[in-house]
PDB file with one MODEL, atoms N, CA, C and O in Angstrom:
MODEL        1
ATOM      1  N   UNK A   1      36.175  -7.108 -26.053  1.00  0.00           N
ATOM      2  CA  UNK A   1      35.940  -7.150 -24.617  1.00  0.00           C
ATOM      3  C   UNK A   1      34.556  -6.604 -24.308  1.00  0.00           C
ATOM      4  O   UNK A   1      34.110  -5.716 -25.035  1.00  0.00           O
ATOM      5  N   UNK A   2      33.917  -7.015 -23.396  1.00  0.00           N
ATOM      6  CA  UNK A   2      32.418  -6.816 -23.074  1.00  0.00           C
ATOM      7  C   UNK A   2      32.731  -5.725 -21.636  1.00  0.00           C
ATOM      8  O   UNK A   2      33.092  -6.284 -20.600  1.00  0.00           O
ATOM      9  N   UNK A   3      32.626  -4.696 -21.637  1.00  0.00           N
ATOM     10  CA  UNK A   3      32.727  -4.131 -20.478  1.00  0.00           C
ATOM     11  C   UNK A   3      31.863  -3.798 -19.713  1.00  0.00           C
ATOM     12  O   UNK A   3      32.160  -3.096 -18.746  1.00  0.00           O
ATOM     13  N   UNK A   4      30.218  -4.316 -19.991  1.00  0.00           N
ATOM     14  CA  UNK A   4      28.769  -4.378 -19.061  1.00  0.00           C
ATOM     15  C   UNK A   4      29.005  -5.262 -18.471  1.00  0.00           C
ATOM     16  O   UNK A   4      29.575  -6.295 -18.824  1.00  0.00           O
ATOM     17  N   UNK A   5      28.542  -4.932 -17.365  1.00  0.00           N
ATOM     18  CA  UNK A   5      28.549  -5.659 -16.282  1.00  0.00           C
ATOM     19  C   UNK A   5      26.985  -6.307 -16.048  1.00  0.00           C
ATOM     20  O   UNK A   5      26.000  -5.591 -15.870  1.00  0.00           O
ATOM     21  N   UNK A   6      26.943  -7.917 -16.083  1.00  0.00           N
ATOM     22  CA  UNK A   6      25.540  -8.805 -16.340  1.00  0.00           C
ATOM     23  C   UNK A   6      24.880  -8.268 -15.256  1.00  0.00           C
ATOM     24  O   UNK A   6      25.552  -7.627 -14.447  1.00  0.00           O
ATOM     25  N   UNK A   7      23.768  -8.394 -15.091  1.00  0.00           N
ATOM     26  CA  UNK A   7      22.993  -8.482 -13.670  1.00  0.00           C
ATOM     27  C   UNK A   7      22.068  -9.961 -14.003  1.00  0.00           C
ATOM     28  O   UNK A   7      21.360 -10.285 -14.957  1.00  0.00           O
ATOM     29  N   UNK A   8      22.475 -10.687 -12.666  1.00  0.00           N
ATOM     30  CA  UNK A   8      21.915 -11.959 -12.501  1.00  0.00           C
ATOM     31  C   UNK A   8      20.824 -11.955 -11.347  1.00  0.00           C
ATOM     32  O   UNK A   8      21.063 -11.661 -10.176  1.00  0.00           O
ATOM     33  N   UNK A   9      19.691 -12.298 -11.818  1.00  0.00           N
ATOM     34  CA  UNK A   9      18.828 -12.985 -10.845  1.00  0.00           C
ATOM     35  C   UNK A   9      18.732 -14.015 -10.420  1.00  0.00           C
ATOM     36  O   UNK A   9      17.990 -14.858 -10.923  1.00  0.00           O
ATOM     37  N   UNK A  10      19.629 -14.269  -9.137  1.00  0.00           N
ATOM     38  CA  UNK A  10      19.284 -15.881  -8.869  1.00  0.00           C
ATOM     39  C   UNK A  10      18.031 -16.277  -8.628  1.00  0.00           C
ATOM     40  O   UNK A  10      17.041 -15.601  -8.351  1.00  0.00           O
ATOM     41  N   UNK A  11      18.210 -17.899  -8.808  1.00  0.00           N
ATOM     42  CA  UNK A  11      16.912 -18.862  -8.369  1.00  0.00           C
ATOM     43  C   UNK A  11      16.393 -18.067  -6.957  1.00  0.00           C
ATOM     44  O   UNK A  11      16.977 -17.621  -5.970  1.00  0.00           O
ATOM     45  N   UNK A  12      15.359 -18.117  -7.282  1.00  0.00           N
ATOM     46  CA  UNK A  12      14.340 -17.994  -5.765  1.00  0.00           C
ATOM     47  C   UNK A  12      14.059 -19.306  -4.866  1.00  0.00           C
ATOM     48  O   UNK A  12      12.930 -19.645  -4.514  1.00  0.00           O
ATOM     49  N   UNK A  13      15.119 -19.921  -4.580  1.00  0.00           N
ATOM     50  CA  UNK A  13      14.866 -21.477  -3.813  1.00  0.00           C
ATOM     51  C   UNK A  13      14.053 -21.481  -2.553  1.00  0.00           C
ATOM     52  O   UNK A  13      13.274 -22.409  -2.338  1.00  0.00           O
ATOM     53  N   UNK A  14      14.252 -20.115  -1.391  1.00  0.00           N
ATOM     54  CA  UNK A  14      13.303 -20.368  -0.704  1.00  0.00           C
ATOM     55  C   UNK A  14      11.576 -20.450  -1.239  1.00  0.00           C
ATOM     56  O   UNK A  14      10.752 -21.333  -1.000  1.00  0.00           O
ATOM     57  N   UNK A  15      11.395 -18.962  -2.169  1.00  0.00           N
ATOM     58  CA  UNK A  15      10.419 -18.489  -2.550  1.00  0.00           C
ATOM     59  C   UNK A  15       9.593 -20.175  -3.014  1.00  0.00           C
ATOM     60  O   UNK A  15       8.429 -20.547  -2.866  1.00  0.00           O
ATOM     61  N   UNK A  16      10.458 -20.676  -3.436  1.00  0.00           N
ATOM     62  CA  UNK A  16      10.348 -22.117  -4.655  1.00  0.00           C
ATOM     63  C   UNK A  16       9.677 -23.011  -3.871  1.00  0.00           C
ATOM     64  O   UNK A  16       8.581 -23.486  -4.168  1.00  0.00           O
ATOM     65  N   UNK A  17      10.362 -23.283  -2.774  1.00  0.00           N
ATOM     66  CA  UNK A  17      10.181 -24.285  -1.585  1.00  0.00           C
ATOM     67  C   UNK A  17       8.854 -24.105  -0.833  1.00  0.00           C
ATOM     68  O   UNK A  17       8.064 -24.968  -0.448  1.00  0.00           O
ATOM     69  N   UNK A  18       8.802 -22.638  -0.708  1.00  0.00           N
ATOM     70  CA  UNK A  18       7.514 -22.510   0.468  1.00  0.00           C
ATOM     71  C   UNK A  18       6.422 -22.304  -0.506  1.00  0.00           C
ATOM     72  O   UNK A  18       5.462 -21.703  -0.024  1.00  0.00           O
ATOM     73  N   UNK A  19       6.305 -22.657  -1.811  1.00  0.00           N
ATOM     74  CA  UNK A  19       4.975 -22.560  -2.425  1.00  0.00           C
ATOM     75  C   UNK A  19       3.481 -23.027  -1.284  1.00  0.00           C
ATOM     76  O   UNK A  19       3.430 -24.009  -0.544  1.00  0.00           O
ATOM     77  N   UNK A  20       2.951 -22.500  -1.381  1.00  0.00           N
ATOM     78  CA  UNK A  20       1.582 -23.429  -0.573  1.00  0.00           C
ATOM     79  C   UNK A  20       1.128 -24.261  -1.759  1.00  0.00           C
ATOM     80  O   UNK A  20       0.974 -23.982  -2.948  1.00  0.00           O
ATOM     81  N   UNK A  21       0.936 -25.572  -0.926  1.00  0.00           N
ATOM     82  CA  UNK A  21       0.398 -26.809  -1.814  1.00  0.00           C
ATOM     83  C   UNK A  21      -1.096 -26.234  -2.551  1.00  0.00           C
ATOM     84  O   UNK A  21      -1.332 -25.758  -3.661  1.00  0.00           O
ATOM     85  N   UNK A  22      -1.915 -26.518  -1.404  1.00  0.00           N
ATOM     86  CA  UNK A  22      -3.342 -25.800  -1.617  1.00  0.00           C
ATOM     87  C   UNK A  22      -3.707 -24.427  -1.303  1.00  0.00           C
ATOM     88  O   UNK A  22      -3.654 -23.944  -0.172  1.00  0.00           O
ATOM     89  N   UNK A  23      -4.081 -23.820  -2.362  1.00  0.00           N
ATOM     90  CA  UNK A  23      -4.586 -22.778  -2.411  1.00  0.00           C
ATOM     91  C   UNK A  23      -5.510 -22.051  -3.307  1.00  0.00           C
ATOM     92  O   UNK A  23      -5.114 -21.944  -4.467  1.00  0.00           O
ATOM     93  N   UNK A  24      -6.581 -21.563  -3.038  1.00  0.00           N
ATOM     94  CA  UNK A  24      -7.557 -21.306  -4.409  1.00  0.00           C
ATOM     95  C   UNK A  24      -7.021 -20.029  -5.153  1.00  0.00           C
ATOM     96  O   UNK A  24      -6.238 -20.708  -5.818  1.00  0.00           O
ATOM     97  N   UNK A  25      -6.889 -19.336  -5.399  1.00  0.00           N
ATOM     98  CA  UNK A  25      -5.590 -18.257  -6.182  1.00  0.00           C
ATOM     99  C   UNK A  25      -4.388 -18.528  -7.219  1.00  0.00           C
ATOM    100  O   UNK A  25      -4.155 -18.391  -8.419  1.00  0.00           O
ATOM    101  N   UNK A  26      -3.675 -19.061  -5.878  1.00  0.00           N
ATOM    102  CA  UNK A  26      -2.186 -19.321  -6.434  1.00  0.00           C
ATOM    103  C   UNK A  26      -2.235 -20.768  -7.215  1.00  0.00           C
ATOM    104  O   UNK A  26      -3.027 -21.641  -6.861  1.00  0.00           O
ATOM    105  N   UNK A  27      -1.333 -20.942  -8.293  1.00  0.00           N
ATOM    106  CA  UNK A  27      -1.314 -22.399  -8.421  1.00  0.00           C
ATOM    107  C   UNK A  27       0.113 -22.847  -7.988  1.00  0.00           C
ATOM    108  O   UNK A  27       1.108 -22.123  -7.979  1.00  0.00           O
ATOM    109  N   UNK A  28       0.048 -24.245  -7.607  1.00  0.00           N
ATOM    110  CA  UNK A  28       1.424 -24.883  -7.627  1.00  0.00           C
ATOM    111  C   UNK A  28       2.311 -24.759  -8.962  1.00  0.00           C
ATOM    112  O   UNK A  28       1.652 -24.383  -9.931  1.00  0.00           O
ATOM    113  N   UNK A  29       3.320 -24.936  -9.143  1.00  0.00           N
ATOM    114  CA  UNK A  29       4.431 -24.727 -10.002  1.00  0.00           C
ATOM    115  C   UNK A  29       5.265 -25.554  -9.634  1.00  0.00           C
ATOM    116  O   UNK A  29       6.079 -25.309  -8.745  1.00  0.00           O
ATOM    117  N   UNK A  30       5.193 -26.698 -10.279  1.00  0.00           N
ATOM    118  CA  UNK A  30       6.724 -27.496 -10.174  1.00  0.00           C
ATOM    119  C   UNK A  30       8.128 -27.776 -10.979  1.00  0.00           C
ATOM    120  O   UNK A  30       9.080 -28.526 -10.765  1.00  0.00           O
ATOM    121  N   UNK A  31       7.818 -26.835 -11.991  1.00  0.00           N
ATOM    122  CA  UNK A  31       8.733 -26.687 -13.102  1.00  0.00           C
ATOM    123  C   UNK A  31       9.666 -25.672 -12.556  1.00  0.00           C
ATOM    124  O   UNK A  31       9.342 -24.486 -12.606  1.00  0.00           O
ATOM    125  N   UNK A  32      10.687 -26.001 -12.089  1.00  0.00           N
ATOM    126  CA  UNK A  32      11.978 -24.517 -11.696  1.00  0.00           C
ATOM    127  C   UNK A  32      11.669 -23.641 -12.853  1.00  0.00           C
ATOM    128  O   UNK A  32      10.674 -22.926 -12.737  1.00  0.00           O
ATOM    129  N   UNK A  33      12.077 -23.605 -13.503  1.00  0.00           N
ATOM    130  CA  UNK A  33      11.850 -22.590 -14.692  1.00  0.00           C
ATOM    131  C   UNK A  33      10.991 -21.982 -15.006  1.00  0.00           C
ATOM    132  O   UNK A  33      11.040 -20.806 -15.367  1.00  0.00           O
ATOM    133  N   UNK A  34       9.857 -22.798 -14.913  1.00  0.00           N
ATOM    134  CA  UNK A  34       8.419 -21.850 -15.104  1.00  0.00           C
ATOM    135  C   UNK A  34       8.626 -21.219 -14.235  1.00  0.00           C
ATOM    136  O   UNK A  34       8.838 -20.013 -14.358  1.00  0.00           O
ATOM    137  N   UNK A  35       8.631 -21.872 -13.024  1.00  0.00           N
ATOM    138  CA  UNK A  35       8.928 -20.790 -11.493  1.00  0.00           C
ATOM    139  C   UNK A  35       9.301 -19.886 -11.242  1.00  0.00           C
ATOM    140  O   UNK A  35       8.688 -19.007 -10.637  1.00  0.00           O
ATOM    141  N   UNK A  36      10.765 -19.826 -11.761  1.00  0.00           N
ATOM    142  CA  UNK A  36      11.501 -18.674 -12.188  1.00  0.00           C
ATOM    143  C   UNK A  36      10.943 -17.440 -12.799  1.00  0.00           C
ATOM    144  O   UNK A  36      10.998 -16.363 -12.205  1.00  0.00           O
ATOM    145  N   UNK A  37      10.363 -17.585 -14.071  1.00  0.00           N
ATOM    146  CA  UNK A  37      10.068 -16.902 -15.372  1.00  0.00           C
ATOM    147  C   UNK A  37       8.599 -16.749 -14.277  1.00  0.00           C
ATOM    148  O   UNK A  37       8.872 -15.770 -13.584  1.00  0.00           O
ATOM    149  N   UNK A  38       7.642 -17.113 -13.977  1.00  0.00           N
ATOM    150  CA  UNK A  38       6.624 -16.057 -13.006  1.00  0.00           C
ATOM    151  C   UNK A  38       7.283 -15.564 -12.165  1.00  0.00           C
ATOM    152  O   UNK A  38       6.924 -14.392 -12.058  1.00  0.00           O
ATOM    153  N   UNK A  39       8.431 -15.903 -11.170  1.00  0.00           N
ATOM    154  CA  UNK A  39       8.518 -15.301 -10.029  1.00  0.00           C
ATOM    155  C   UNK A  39       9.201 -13.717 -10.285  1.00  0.00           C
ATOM    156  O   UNK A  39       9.116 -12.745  -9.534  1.00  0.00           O
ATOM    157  N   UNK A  40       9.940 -13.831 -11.686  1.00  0.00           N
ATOM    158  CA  UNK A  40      10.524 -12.552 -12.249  1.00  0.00           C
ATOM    159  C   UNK A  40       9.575 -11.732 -13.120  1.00  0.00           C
ATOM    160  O   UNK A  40       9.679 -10.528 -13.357  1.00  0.00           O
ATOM    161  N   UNK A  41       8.826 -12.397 -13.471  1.00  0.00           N
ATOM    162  CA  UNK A  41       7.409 -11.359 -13.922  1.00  0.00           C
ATOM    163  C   UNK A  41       6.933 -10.341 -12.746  1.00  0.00           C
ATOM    164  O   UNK A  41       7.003  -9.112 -12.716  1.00  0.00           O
ATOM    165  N   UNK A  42       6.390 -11.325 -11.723  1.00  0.00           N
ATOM    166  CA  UNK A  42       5.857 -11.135 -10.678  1.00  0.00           C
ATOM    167  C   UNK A  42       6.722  -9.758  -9.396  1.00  0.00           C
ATOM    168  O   UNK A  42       6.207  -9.043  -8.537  1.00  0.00           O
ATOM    169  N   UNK A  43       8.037  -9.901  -9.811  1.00  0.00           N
ATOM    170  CA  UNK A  43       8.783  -9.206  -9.010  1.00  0.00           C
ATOM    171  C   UNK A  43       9.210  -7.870  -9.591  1.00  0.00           C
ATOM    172  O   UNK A  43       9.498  -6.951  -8.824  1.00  0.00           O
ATOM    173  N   UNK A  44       9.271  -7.705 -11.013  1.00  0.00           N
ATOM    174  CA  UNK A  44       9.396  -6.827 -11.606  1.00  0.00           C
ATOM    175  C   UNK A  44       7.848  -6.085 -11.546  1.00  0.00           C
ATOM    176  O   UNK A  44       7.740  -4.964 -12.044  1.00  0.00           O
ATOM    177  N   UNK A  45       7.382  -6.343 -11.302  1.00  0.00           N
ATOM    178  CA  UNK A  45       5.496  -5.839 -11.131  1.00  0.00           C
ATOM    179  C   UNK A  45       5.864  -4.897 -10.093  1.00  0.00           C
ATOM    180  O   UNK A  45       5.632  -3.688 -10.122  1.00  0.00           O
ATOM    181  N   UNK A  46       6.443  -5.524  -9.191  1.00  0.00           N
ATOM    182  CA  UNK A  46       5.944  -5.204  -8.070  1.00  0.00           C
ATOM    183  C   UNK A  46       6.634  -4.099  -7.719  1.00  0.00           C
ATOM    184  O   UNK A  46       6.160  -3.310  -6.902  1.00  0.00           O
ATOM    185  N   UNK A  47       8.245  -3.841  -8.489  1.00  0.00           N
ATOM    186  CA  UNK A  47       8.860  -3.058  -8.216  1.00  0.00           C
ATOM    187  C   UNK A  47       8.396  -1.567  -9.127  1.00  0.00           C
ATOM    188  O   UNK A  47       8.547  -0.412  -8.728  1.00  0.00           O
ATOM    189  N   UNK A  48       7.901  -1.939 -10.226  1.00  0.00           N
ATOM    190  CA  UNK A  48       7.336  -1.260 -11.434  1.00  0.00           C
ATOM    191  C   UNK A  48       6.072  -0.206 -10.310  1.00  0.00           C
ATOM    192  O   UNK A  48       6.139   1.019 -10.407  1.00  0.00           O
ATOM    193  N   UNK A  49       5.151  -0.766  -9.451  1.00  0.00           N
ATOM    194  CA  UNK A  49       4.296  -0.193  -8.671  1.00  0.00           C
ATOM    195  C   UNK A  49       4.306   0.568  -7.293  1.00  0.00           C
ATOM    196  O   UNK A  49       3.504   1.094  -6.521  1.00  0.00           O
ATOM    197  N   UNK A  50       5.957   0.283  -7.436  1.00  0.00           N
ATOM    198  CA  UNK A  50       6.482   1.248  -5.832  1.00  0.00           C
ATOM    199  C   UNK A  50       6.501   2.572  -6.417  1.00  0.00           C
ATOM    200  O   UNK A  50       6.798   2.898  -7.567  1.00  0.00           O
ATOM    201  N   UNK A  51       6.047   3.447  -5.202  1.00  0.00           N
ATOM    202  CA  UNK A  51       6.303   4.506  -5.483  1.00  0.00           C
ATOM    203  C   UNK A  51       7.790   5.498  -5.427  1.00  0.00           C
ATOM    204  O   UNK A  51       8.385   5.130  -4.414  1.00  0.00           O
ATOM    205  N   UNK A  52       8.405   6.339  -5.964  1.00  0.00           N
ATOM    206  CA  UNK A  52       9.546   6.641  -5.574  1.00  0.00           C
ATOM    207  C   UNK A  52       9.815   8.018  -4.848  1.00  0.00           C
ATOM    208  O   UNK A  52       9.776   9.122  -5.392  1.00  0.00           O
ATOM    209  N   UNK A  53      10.097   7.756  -3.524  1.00  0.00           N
ATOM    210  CA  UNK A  53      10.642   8.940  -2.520  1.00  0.00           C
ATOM    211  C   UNK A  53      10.962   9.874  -2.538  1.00  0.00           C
ATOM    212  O   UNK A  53      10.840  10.686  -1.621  1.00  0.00           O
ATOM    213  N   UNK A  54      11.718  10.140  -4.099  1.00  0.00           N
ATOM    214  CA  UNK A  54      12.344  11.033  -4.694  1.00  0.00           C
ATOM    215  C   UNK A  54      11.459  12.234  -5.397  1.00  0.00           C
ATOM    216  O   UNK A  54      11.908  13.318  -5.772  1.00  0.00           O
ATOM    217  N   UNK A  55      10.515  11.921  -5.460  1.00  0.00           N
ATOM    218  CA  UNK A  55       9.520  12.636  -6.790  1.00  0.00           C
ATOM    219  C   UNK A  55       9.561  14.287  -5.974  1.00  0.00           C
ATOM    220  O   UNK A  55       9.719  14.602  -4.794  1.00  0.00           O
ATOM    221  N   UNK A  56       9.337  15.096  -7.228  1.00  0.00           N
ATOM    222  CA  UNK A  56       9.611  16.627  -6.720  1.00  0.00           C
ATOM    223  C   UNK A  56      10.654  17.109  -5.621  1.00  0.00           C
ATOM    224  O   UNK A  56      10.673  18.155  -4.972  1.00  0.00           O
ATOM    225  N   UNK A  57      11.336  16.246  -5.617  1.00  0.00           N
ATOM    226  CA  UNK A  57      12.881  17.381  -5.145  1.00  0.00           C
ATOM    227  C   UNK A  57      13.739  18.165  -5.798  1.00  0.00           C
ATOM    228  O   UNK A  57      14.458  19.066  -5.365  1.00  0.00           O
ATOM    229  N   UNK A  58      13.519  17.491  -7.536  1.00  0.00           N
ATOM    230  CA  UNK A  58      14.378  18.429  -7.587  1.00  0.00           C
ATOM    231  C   UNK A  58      13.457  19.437  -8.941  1.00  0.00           C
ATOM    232  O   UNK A  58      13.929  20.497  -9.350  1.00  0.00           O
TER     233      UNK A  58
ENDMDL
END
């Protein structure tokens, strides 16, 4: 019996949808998957660079 419990990241379908066509920066991505696999790079970054609220309380 597996008693961990998965954590799933769903598809980002809006994120997916509202790509901007043109843009000098960003590129388009039309591969779901590639999409995916940056948009979870990209999100784990971002959470990796928050700071946390908690620091020196205890």
């Amino acid at each position: 019996m597996n008693n961990r419990k998965q954590i799933q990241v769903k598809f980002p379908l809006w994120e997916y949808l509202n790509q901007p066509l043109i843009h000098p920066y960003q590129k388009l991505i039309l591969n779901p998957r590639q999409f995916a696999l940056v948009y979870r790079v990209e999100f784990l970054n971002k959470c990796l660079a928050k700071e946390c609220d908690a620091k020196g309380h205890y």
